[in-house]
N, C-alpha and C positions, 0 to 999 in steps of 0.2 A: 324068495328065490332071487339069485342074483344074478344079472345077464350082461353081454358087452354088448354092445352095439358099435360096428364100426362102420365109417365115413361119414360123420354126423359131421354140419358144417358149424363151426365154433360156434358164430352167432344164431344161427338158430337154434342150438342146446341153451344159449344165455336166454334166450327168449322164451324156451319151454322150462325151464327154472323160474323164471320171471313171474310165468303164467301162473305157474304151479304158486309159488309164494303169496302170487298178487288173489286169488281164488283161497287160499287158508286151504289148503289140500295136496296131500301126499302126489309124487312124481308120476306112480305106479296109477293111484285113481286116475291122477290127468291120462296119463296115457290109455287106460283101461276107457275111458268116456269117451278120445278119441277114437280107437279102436272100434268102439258101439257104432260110432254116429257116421263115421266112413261105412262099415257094413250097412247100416240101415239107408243113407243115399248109393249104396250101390243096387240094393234091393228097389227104391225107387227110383232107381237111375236121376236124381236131382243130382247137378251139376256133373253128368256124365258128359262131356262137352263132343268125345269120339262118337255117342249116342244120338247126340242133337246132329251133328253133320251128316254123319255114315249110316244109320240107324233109319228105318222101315219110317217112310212121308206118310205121313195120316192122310192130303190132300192129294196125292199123287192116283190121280183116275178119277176124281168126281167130276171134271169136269175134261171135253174134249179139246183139244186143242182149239179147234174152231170157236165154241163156246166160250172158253177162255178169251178169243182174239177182240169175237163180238164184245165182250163186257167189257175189257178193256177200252175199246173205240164207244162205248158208252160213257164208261165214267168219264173219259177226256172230253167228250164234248158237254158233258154235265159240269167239269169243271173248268171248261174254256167259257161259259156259257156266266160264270162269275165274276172272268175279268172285263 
C-alpha cells in the first residue's frame, strides 16, 4: 500500500531511512514495530510522562499530614545526628 505522509521534518526521515538500512529491514516493518511498541507503552503507560505528573499519586493519603511532618523532623535529626 502506498501512503504520504505530510510534515515530516527532513532530518528525521534521513534518520528513519538510516535506521531502517542500518537494522537490514524494510521502511514499513520499521514503522510497523514502531507502531507495536508505542501502543504497548501506552498500554503500560512507560514513558507516559502527562501520566507520571497529572495521573492518580499511589502515596497521596497513606500517610497524614501530621504523620508526614513528625517523620520528616525524625529523619533530620537522624541525619543531623551524623554530622
Amino acid at each position: 500500500m502506498d501512503v504520504c505522509i505530510k510534515n515530516i521534518n527532513d532530518e528525521s526521515w534521513r534518520f528513519f531511512k538510516a535506521e531502517s538500512a542500518r537494522n537490514g529491514i524494510k521502511m514499513g516493518q520499521l514503522f510497523d514495530s514502531l507502531v507495536k511498541e508505542h501502543i504497548r507503552n501506552k498500554k503500560t503507560k512507560i514513558g507516559n510522562a502527562r501520566e507520571i505528573l497529572f495521573g492518580k499519586k499511589t502515596l497521596k493519603g497513606v500517610l497524614t499530614r501530621k504523620e508526614f511532618k513528625d517523620t520528616r523532623k525524625e529523619f533530620r535529626k537522624d541525619f543531623e545526628s551524623f554530622n
